[in-house]
Every structure is written in structure tokens, then in C-alpha cells.
PyMOL Python script that loads the backbone (N, CA, C, O; Angstrom):
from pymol import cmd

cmd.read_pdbstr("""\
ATOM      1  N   UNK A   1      -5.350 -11.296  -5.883  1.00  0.00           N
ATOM      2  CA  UNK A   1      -6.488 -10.558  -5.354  1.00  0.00           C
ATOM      3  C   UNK A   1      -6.714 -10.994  -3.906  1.00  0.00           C
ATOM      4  O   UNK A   1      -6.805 -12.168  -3.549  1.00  0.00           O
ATOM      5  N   UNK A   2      -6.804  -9.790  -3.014  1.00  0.00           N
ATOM      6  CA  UNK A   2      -6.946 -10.774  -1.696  1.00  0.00           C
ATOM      7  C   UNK A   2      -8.457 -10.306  -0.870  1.00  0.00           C
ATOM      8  O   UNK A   2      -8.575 -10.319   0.356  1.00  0.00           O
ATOM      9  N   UNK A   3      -9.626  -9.874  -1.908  1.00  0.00           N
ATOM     10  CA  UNK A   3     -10.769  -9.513  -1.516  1.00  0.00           C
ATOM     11  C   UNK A   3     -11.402 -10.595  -0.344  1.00  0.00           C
ATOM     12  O   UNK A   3     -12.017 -10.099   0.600  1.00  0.00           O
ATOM     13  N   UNK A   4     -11.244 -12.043  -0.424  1.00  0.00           N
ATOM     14  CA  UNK A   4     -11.554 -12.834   0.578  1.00  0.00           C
ATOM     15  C   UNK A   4     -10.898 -12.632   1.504  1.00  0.00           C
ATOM     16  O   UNK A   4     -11.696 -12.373   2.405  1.00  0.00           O
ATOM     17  N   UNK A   5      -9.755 -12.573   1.940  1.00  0.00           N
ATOM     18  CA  UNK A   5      -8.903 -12.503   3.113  1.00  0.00           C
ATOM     19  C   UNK A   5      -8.463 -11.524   3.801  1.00  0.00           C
ATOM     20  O   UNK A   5      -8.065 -10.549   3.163  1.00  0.00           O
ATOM     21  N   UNK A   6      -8.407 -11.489   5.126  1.00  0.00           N
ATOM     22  CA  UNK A   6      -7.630 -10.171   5.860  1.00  0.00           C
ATOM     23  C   UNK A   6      -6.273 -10.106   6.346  1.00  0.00           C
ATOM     24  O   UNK A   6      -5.705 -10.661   7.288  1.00  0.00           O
ATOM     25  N   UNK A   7      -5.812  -9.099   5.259  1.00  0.00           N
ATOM     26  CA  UNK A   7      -4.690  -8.409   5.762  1.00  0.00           C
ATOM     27  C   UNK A   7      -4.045  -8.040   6.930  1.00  0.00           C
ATOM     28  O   UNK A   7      -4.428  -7.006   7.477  1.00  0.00           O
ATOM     29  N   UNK A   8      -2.984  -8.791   7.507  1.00  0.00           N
ATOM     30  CA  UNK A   8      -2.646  -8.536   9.397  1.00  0.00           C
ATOM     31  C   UNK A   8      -1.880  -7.188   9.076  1.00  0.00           C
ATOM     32  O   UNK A   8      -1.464  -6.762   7.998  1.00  0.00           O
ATOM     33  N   UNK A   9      -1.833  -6.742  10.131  1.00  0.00           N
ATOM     34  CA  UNK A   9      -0.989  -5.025  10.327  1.00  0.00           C
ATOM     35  C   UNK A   9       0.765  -5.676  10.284  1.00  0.00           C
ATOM     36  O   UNK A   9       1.298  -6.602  10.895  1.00  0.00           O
ATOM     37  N   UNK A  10       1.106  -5.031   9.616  1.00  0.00           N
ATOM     38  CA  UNK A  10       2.462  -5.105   8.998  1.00  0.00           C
ATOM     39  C   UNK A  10       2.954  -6.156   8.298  1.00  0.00           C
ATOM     40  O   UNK A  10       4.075  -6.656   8.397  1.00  0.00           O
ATOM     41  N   UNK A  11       2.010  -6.483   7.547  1.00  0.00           N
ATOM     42  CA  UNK A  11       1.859  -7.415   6.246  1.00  0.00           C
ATOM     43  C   UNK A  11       2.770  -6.436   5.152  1.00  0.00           C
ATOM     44  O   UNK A  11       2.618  -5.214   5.141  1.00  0.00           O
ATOM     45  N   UNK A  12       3.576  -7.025   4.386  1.00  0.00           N
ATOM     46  CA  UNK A  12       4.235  -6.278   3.174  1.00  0.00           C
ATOM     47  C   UNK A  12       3.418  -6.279   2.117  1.00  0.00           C
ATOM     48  O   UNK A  12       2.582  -7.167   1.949  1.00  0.00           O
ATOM     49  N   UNK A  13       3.596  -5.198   1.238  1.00  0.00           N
ATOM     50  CA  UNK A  13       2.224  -5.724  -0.189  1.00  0.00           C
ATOM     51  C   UNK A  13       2.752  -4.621  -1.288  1.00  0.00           C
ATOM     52  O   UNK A  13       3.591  -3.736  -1.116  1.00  0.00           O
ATOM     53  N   UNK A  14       2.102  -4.903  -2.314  1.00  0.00           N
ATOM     54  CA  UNK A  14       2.887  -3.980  -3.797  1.00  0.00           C
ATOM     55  C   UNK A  14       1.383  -3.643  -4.162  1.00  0.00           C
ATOM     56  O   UNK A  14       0.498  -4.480  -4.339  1.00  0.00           O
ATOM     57  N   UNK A  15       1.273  -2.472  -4.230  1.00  0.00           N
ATOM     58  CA  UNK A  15       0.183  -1.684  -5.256  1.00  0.00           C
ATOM     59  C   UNK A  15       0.074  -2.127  -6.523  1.00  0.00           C
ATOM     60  O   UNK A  15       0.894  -1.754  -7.362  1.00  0.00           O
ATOM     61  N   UNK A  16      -1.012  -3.035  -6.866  1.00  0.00           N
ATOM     62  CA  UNK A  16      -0.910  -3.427  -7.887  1.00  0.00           C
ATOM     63  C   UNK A  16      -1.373  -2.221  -9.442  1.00  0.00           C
ATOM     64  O   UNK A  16      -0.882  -2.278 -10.570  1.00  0.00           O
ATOM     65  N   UNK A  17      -2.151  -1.511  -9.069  1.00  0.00           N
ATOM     66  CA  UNK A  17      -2.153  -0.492 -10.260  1.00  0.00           C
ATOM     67  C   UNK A  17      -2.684   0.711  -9.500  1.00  0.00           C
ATOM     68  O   UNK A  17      -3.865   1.015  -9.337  1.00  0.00           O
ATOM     69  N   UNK A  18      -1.161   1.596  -8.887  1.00  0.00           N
ATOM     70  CA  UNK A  18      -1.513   3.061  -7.979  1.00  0.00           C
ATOM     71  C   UNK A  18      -2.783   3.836  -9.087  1.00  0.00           C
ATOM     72  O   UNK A  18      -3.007   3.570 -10.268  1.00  0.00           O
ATOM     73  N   UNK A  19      -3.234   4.517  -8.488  1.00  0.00           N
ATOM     74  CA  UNK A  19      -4.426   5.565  -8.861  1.00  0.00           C
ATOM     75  C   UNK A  19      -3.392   7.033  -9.745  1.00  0.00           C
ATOM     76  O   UNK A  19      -2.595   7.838  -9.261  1.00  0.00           O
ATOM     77  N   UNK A  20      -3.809   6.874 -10.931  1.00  0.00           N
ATOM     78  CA  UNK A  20      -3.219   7.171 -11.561  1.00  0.00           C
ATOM     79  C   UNK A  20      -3.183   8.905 -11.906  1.00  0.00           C
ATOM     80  O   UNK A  20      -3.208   9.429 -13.020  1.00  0.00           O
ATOM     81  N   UNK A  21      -3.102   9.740 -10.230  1.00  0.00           N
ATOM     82  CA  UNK A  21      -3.266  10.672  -9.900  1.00  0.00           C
ATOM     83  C   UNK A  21      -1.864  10.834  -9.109  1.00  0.00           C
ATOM     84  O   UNK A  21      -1.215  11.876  -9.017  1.00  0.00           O
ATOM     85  N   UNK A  22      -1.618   9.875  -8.692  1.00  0.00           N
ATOM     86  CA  UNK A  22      -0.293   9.325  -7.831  1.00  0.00           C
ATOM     87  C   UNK A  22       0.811   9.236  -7.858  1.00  0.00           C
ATOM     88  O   UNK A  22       0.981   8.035  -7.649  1.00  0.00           O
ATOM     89  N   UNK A  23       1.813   9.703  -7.982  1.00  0.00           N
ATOM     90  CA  UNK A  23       3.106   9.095  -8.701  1.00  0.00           C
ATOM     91  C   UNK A  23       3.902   9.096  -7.209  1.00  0.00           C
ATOM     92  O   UNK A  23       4.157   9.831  -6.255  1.00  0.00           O
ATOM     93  N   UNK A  24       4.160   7.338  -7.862  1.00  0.00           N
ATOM     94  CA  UNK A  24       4.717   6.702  -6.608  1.00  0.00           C
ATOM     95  C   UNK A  24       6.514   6.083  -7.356  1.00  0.00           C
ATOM     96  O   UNK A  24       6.920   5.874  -8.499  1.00  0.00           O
ATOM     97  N   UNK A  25       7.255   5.969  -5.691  1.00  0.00           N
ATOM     98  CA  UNK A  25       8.539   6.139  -6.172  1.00  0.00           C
ATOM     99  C   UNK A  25       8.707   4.686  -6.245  1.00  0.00           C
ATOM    100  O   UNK A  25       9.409   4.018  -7.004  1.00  0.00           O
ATOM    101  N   UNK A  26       7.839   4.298  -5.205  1.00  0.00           N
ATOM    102  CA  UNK A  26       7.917   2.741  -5.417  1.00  0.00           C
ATOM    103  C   UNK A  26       6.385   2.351  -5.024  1.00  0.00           C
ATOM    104  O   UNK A  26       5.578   3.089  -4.458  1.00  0.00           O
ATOM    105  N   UNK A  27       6.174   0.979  -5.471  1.00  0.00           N
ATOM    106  CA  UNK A  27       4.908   0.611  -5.185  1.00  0.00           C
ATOM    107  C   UNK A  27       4.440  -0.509  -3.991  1.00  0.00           C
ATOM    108  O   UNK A  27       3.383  -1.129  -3.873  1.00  0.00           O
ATOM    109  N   UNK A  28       5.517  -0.507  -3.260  1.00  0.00           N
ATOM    110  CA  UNK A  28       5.998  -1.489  -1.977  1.00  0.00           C
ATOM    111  C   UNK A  28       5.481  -0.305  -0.726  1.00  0.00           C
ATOM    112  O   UNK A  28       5.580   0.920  -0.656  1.00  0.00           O
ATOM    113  N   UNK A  29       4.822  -1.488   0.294  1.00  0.00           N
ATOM    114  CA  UNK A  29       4.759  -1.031   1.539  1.00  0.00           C
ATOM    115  C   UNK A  29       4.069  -1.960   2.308  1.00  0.00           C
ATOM    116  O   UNK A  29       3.937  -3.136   1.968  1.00  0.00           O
ATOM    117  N   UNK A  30       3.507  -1.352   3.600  1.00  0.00           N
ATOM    118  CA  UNK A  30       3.476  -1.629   5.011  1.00  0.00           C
ATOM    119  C   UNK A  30       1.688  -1.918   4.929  1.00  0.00           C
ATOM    120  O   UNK A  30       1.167  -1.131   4.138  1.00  0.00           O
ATOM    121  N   UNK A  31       1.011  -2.572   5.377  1.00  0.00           N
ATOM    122  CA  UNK A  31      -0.541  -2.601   6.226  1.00  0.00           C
ATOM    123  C   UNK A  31       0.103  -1.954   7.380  1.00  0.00           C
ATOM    124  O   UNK A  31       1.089  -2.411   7.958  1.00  0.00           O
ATOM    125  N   UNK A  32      -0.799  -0.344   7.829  1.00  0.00           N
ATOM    126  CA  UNK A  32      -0.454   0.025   8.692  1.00  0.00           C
ATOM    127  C   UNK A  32      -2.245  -0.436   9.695  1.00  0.00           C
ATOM    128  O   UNK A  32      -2.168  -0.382  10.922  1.00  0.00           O
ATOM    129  N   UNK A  33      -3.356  -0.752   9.200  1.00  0.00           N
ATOM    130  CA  UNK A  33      -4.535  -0.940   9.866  1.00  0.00           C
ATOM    131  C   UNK A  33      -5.373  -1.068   8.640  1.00  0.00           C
ATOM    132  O   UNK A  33      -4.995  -0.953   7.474  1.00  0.00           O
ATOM    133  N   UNK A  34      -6.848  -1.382   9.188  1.00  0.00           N
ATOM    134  CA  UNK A  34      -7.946  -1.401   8.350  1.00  0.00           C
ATOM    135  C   UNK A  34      -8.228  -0.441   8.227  1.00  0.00           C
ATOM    136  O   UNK A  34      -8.045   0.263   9.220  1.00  0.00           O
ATOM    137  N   UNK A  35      -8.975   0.388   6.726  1.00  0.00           N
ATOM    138  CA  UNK A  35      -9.650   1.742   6.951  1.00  0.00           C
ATOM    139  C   UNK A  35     -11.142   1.209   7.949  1.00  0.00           C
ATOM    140  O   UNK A  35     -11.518   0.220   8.580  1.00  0.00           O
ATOM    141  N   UNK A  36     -11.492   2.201   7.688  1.00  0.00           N
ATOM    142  CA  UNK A  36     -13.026   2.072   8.284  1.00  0.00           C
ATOM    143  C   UNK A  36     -14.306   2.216   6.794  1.00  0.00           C
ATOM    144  O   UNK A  36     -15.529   2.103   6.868  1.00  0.00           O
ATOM    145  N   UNK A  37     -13.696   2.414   5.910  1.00  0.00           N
ATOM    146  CA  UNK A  37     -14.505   1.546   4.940  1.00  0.00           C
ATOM    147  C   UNK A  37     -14.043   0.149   4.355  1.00  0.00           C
ATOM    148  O   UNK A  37     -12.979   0.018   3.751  1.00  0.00           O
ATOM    149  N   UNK A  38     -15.042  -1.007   4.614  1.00  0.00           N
ATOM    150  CA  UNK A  38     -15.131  -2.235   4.695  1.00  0.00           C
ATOM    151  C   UNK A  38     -13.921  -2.324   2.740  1.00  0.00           C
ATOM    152  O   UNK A  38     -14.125  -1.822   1.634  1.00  0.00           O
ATOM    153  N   UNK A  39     -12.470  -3.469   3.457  1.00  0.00           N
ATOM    154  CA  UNK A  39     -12.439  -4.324   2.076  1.00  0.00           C
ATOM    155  C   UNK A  39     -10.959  -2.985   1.527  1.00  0.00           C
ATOM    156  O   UNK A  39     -10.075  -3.155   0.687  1.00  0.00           O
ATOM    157  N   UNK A  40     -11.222  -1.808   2.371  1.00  0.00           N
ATOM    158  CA  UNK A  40      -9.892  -1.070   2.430  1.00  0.00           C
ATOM    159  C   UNK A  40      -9.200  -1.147   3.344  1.00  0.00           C
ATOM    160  O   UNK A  40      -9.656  -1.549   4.414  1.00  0.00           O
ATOM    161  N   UNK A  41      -7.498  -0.681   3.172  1.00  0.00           N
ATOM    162  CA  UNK A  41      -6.479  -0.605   4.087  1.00  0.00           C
ATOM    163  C   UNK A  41      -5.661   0.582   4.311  1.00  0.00           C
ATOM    164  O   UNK A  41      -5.763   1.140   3.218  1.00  0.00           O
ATOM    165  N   UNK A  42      -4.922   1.316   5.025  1.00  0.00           N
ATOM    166  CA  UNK A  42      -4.258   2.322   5.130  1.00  0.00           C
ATOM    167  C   UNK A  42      -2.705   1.562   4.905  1.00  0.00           C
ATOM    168  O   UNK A  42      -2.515   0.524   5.539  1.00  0.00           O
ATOM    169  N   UNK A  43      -1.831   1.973   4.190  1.00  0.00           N
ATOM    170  CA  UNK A  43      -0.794   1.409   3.456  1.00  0.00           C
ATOM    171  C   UNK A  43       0.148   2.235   3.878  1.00  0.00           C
ATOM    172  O   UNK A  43       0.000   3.327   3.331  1.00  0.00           O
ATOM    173  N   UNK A  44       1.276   2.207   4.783  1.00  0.00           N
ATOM    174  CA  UNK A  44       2.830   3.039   4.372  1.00  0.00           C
ATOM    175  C   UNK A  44       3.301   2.632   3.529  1.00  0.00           C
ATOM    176  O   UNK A  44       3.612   1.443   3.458  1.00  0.00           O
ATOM    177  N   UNK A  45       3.551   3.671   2.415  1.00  0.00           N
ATOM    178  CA  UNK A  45       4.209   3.352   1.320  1.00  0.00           C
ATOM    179  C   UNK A  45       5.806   3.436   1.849  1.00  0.00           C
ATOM    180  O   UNK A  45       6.228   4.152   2.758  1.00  0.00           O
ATOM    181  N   UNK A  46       6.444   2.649   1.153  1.00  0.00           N
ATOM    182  CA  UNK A  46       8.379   2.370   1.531  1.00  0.00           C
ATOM    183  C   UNK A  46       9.094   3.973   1.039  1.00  0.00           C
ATOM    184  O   UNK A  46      10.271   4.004   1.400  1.00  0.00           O
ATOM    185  N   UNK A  47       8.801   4.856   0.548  1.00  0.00           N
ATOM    186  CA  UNK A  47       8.938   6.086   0.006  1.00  0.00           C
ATOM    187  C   UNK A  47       7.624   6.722  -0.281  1.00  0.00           C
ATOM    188  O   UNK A  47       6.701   6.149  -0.860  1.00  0.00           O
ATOM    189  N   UNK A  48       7.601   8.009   0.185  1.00  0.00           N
ATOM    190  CA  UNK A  48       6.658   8.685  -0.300  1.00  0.00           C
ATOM    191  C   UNK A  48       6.143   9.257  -1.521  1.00  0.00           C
ATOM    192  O   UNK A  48       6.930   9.941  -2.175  1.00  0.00           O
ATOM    193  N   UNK A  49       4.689   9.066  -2.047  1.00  0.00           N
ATOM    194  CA  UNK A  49       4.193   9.469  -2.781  1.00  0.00           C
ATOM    195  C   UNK A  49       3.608  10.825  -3.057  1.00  0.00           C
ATOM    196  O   UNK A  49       2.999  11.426  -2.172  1.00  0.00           O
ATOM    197  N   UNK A  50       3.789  11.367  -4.372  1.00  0.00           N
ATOM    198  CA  UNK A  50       3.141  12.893  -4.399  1.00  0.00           C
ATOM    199  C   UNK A  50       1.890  12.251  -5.087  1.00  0.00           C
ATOM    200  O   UNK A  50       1.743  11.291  -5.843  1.00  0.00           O
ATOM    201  N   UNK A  51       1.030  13.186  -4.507  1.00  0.00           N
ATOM    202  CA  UNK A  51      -0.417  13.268  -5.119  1.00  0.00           C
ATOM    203  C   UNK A  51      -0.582  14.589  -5.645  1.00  0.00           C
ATOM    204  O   UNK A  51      -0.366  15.624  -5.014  1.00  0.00           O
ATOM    205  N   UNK A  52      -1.115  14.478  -7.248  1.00  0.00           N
ATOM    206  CA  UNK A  52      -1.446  15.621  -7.892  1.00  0.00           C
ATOM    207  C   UNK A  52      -3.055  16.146  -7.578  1.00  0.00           C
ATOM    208  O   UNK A  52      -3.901  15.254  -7.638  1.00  0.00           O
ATOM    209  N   UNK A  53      -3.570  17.628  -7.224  1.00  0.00           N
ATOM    210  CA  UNK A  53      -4.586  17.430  -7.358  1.00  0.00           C
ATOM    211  C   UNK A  53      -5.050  18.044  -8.267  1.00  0.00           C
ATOM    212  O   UNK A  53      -4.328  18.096  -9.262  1.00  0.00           O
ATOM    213  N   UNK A  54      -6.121  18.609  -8.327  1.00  0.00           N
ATOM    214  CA  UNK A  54      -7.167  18.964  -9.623  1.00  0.00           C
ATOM    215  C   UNK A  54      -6.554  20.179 -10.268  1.00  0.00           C
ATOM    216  O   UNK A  54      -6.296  20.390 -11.453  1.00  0.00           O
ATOM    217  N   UNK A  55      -6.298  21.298  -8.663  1.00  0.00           N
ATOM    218  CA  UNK A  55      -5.156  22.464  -9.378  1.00  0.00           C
ATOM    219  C   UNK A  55      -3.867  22.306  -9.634  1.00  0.00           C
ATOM    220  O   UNK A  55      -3.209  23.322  -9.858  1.00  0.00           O
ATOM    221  N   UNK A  56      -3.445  21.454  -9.650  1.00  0.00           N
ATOM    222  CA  UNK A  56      -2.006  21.078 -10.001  1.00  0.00           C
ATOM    223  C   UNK A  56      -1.270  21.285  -9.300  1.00  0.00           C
ATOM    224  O   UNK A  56      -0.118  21.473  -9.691  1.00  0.00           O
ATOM    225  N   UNK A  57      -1.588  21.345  -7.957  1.00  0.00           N
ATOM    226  CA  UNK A  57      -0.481  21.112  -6.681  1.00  0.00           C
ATOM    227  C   UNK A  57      -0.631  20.000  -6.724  1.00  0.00           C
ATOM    228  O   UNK A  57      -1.467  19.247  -7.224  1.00  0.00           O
ATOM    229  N   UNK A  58       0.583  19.864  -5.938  1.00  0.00           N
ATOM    230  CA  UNK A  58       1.427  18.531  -5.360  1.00  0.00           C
ATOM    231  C   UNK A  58       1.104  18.513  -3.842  1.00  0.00           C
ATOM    232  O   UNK A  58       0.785  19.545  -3.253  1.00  0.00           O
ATOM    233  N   UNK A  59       1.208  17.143  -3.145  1.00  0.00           N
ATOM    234  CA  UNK A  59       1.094  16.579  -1.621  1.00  0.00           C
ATOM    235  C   UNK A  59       1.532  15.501  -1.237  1.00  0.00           C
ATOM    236  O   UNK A  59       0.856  14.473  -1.212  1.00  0.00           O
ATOM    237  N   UNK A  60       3.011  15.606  -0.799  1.00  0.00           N
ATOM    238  CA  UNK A  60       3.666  14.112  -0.264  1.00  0.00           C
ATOM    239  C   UNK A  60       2.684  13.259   0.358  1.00  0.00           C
ATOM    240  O   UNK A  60       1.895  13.791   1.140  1.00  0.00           O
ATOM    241  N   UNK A  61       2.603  11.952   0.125  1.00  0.00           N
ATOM    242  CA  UNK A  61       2.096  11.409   1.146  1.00  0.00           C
ATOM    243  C   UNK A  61       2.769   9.936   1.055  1.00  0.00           C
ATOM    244  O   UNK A  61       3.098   9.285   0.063  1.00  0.00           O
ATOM    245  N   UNK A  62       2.881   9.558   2.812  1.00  0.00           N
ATOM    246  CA  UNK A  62       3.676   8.484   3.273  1.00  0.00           C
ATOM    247  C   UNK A  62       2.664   7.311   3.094  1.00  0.00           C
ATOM    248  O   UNK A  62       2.853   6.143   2.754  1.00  0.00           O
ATOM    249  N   UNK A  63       1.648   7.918   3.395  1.00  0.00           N
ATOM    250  CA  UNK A  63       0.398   6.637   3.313  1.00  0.00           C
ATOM    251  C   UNK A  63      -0.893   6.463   2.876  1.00  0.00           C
ATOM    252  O   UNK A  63      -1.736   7.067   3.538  1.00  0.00           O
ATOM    253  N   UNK A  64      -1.223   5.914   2.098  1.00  0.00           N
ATOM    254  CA  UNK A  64      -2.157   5.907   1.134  1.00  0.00           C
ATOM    255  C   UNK A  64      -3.280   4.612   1.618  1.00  0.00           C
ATOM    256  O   UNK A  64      -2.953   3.658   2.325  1.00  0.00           O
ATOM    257  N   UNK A  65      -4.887   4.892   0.951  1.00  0.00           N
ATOM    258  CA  UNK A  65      -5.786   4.101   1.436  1.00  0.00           C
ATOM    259  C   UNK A  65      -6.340   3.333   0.128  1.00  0.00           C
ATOM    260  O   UNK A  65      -6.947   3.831  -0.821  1.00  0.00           O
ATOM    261  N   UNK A  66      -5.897   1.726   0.372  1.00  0.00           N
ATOM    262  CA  UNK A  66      -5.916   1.165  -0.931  1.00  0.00           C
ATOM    263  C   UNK A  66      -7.128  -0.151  -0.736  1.00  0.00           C
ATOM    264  O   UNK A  66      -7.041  -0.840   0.280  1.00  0.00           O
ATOM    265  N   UNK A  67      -8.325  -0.465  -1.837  1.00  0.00           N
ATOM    266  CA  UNK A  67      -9.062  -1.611  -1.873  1.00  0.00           C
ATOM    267  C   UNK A  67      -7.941  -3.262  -1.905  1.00  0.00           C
ATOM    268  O   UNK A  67      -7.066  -3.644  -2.682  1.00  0.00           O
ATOM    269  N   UNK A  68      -8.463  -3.775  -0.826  1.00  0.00           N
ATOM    270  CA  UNK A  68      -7.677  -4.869  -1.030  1.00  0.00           C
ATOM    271  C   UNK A  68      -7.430  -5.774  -1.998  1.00  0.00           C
ATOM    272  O   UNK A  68      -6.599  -6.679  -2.073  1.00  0.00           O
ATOM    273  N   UNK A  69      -8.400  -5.342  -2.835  1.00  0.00           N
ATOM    274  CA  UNK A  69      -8.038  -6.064  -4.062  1.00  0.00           C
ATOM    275  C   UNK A  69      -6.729  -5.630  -5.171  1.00  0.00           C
ATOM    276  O   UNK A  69      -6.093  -6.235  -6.035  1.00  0.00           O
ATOM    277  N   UNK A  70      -6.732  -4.842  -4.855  1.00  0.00           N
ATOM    278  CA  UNK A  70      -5.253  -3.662  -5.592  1.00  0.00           C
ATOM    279  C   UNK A  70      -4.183  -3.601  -4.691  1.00  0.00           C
ATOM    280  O   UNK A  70      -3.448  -2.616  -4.629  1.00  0.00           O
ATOM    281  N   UNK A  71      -4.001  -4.975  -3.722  1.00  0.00           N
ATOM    282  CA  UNK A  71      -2.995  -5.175  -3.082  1.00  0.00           C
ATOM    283  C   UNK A  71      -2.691  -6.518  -3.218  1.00  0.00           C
ATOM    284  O   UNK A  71      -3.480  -7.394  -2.863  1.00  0.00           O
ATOM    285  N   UNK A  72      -1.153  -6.842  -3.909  1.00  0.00           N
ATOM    286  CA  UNK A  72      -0.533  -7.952  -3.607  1.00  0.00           C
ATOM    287  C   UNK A  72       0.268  -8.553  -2.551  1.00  0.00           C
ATOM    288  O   UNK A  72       1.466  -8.279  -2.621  1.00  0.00           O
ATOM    289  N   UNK A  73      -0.029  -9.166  -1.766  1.00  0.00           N
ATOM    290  CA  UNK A  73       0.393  -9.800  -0.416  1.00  0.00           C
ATOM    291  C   UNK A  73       1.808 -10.206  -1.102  1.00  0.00           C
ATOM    292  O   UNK A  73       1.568 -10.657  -2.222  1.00  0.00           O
ATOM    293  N   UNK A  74       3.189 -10.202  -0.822  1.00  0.00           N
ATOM    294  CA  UNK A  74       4.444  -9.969  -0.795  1.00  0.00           C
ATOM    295  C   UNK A  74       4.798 -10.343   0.352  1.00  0.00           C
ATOM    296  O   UNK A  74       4.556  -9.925   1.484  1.00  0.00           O
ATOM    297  N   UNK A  75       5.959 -11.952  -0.433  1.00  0.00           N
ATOM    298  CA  UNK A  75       6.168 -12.794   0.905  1.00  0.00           C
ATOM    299  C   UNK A  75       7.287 -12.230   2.274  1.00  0.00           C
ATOM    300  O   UNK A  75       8.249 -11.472   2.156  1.00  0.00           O
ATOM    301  N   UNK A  76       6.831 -12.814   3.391  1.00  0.00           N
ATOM    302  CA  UNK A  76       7.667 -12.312   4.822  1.00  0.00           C
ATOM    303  C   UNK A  76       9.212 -12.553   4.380  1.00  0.00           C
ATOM    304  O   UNK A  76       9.820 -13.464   3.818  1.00  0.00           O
ATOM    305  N   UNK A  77       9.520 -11.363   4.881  1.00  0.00           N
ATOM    306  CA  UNK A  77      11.112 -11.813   4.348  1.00  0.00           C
ATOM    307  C   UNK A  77      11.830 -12.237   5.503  1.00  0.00           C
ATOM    308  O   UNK A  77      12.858 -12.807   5.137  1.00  0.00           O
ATOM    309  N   UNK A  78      11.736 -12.205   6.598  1.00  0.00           N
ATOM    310  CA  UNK A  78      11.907 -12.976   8.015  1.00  0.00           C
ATOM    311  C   UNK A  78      11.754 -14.331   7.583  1.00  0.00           C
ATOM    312  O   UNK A  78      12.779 -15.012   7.640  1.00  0.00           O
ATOM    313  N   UNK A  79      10.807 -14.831   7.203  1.00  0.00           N
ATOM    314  CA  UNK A  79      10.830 -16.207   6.826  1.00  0.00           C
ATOM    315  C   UNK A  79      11.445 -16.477   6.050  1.00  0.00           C
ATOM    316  O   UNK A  79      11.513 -17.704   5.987  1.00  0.00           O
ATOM    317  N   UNK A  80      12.035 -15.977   5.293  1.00  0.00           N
ATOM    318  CA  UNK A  80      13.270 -16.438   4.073  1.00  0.00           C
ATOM    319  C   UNK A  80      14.707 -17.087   4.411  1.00  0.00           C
ATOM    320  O   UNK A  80      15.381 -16.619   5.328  1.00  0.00           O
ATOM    321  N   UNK A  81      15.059 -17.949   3.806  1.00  0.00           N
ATOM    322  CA  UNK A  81      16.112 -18.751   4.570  1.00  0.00           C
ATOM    323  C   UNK A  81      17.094 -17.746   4.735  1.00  0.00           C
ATOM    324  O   UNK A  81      16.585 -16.626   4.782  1.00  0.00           O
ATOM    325  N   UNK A  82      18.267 -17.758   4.834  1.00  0.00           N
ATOM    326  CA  UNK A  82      18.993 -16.631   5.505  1.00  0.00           C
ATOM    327  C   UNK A  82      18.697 -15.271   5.901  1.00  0.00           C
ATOM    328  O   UNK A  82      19.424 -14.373   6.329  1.00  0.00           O
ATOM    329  N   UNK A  83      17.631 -15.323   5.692  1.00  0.00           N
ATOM    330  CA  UNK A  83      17.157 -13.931   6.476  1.00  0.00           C
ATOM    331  C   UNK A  83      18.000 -13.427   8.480  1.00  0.00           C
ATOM    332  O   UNK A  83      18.261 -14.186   9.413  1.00  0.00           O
ATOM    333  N   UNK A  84      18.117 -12.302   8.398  1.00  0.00           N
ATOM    334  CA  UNK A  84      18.691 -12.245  10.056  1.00  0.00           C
ATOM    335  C   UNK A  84      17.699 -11.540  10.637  1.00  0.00           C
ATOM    336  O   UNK A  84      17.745 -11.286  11.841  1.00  0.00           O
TER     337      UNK A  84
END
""", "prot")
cmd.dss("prot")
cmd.show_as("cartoon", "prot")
cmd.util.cbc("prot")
cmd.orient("prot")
């Protein structure tokens, strides 16, 4: 849970349980910024997600706005020993 702490912009992180309106191809991505409601983030997802809506269309979307608590911080892979 990372409700105490702030998320830096291009922090990696895994959706811990997408909104189940969502179907995501993967649950990995990017901090692209803070939303502007407090404790959310705007997320590039690593593949895009369709969002279903109420009429049953579909809407790709690259980036999604997630409570930081439904984000797992996912370690730098730059810092990983053989990393290049």
C-alpha cells in the first residue's frame, strides 16, 4: 500500500486489483504524474487497456487514473545487477 508515500514520475508499479470494468492486457506500468485529485495517479499502462462502458462499447486506453493505494511500487530495474 503506498497511501503514505509519493510516487516519483516514472516510477514502475502493477495494478493491484484493475476496476473491474477494465480488461487489462497487463497490469504493469509507468507514473506518468499526479492526478489532481489528492492520493491519485495517472498510470501508462505497458499495453493498452479496453474499457467497457455501460452501453457496451469498448475504449482503448493507454492510461488510466489509479488511488495509490491500488498501486504496487515494482522494483527499478536499472538498479538490478546486470541491468544495461
Amino acid at each position: 500500500m503506498l497511501r503514505s508515500e509519493k510516487l516519483r514520475v516514472g516510477a514502475r508499479v502493477r495494478l493491484r486489483a484493475p476496476h473491474w470494468l477494465l480488461m487489462v492486457r497487463t497490469d504493469t506500468g509507468q507514473v506518468v504524474r499526479p492526478d489532481e485529485w489528492d492520493g491519485y495517479y495517472i498510470v501508462r499502462l505497458d499495453q493498452p487497456a479496453l474499457y467497457r462502458h455501460a452501453d457496451g462499447t469498448m475504449q482503448k486506453l493507454a492510461e488510466v487514473r489509479e488511488a495509490a493505494d491500488n498501486l504496487e511500487l515494482l522494483p527499478d530495474e536499472s538498479a538490478q545487477p546486470g541491468s544495461v
